[in-house]
N, C-alpha and C positions, 0 to 999 in steps of 0.2 A: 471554368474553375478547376477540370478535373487536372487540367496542365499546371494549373501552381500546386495541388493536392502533390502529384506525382515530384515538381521541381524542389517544394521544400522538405519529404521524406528523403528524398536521395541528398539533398544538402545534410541534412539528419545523420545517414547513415558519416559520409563521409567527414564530418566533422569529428570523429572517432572518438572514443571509452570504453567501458567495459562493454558486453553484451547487453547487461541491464541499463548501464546511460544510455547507449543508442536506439535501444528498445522504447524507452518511455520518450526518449526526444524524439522519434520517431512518429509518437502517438500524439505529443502536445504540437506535431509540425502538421499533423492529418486535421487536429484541431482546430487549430489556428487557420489554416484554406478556409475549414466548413464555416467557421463560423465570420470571415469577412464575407465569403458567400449572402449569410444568412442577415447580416447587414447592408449589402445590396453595393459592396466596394468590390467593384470589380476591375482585377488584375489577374493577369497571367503569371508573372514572373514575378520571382523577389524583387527583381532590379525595379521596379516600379511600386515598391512598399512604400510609406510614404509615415513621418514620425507619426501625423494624426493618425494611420490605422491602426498603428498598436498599442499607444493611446487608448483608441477606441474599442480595442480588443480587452484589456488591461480592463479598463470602467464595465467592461460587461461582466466579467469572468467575479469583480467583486460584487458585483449587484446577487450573483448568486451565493455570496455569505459563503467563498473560498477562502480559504485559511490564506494571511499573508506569507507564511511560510510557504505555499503549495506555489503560488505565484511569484515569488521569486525565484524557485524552481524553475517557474515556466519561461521565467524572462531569463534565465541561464541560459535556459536552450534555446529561446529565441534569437541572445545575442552571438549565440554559437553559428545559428542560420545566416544570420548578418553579417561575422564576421569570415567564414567558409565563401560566401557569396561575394567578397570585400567590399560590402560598407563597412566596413571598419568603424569608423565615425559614431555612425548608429548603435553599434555594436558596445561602443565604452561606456563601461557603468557608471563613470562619469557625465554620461551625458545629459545637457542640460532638463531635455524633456523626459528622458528616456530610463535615468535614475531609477531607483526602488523609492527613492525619497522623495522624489518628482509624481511617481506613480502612486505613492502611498500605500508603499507595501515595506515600509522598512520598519527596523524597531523590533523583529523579533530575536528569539534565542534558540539556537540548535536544543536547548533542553524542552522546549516546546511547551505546550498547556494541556496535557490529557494526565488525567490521574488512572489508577486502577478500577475499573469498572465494580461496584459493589455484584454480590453475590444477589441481592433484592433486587435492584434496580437489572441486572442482568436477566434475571427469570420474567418478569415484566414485559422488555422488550423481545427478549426470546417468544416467550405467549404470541403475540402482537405480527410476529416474524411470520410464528409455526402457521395465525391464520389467515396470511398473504400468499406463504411460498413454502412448503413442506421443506422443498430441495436447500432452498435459502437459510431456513432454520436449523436443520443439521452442517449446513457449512460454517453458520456461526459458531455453533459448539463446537465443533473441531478446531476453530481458531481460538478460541478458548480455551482449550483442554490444551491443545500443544503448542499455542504460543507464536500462531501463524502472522505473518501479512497479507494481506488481502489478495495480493496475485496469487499465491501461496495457495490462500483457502479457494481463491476460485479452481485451481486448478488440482485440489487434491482430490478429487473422485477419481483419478487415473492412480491413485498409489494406496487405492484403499484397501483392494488384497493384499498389495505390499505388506501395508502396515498390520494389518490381519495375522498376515502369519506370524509377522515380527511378534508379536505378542502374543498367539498362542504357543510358540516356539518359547516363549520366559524371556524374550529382548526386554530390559529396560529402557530400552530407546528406539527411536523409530526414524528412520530416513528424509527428511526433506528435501526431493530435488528440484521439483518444477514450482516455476514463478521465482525463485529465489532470488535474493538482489548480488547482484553480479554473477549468475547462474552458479555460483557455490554451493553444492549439498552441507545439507549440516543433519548431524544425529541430535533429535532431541529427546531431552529426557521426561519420562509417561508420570504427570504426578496422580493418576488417577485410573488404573491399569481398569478394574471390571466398569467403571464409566466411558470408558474412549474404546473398551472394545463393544460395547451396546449401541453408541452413537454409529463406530464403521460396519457395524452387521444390518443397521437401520438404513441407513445411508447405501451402504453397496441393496438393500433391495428395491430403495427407493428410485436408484441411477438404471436398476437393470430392468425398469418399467417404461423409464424416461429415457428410451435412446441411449445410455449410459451419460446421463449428464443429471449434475445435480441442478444444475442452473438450465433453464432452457433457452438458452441461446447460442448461435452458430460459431460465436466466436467470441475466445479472449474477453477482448476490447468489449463487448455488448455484454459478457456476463459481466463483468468487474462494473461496469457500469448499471446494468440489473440490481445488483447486489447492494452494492453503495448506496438505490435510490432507494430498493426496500429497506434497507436497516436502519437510513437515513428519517425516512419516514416513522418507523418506529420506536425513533427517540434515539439512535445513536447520534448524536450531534455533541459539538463543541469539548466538552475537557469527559463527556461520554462517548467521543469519536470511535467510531472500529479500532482503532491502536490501544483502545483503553484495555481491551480485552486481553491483548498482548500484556499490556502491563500488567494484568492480575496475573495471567500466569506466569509473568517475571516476577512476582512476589511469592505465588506457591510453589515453586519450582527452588527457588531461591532459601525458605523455609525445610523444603526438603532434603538440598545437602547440609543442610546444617546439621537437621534432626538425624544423618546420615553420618555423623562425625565428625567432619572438614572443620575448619575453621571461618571465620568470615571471610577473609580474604580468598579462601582456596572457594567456598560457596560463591563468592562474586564472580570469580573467575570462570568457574564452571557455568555458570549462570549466564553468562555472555556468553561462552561457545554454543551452549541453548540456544542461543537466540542468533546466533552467526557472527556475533560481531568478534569473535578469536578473544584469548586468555588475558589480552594485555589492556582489555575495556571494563575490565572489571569495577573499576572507580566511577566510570562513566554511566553504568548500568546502576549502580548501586543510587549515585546523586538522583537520576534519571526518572528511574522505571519505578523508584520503591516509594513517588508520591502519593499520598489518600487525597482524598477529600478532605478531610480535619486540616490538611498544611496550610 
């Protein structure tokens, strides 16, 4: 199995995108080997995939209460693998078995189902976090405080000097480079300056105990996956998913250039460059990100 692990990353890579597409298809092609592995369908080569494995692959990944958005995701990149390989056939979203509709993963909306994580329910699961994984609890709050993604928050103990100085220095804003999606840095802006400098002075002494890792695992992939299953466990789930966190601080962040003068439109705008999606998504962040609970 380690020869299809290896044949469908390099199909991965070569099926081209950004750094960030090829990256995570990368990681759902590493997936996909382990887990026909783990179901006992053995093949070597794609050229021998067969519609019931992925199928079969598809039925397992929702038994574990994966979001149909995540999964259609995967089947993007599956069909990427298929169609780089040329089954082509297999590969069209039209395909009889092979569909999101057939799969029963269709019917969502790019504007998703996570609301802004309340301020109560957030301290809660934080508690819950802090008495799992020290390291894990201060990553949360930094995703919190500035508005991270998960790759993001896995990988910000590498830029927590950074951001240190930035803010002792009087920056209102502070650098995201690593994890980013489409490896784009973005400046974001501190809605909570002596909070988020208390979090990275706890956090850089808690990393420089632990190997310098706030996660203790070897890699990437094992921490993001660490992460996910502590916060998971501790009640981030469903329309409280880890992006809900994102979404409060797209709402205080959001309140802040306003109370800063801007107008709505200039606040929304700004508000999406916060968050990487560029000046011109500001409609889209606003419909998006500025749901509650009460809607």
């Amino acid at each position: 199995m380690a020869k299809l692990n290896k044949s469908l990353v390099t199909l991965a890579r070569q099926a081209g995108g950004s750094f960030k597409t090829v990256s995570d298809r990368m990681k759902i092609a590493d997936r996909l080997a382990d887990r026909l592995l783990k179901m006992n369908i053995q093949i070597r080569d794609i050229k021998n995939i067969k519609t019931g494995h992925i199928e079969a692959y598809i039925r397992s990944r929702l038994s574990e209460n994966m979001s149909k958005r995540t999964l259609q995701n995967e089947m993007a990149s599956i069909r990427a693998l298929l169609r780089v390989s040329g089954k082509t056939f297999m590969a069209n979203p039209s395909h009889p078995k092979l569909s999101n509709e057939a799969l029963n993963i269709y019917g969502t909306s790019r504007d998703g189902t996570k609301v802004a994580i309340t301020d109560d329910y957030f301290n809660q699961v934080l508690s819950a976090v802090c008495k799992k994984d020290e390291g894990i609890a201060y990553a949360m709050k930094l995703s919190r405080l500035l508005g991270l993604r998960t790759e993001e928050t896995v990988q910000s103990v590498k830029s927590l000097n950074t951001w240190k100085k930035a803010l002792l220095n009087g920056e209102g804003k502070v650098r995201v480079v690593l994890g980013t999606k489409g490896g784009r840095p973005r400046d974001v802006t501190i809605i909570s300056r002596q909070e988020t400098i208390d979090v990275i002075n706890k956090a850089i002494i808690y990393s420089e105990v632990n190997n310098g890792r706030l996660i203790n695992k070897p890699s990437i992939h094992l921490a993001i996956e660490r992460y996910r299953n502590i916060v998971r466990d501790a009640g981030l789930v469903g329309e409280f998913a880890p992006h809900s966190l994102r979404y409060a601080y797209t709402q205080a962040v959001l309140q802040l250039h306003k109370n800063n003068g801007f107008s709505q439109k200039e606040a929304e705008a700004l508000t999406s460059m916060d968050l990487g999606h560029g000046d011109g998504r500001g409609h889209y962040v606003a419909r998006v990100y500025n749901k509650t609970k009460t809607e």
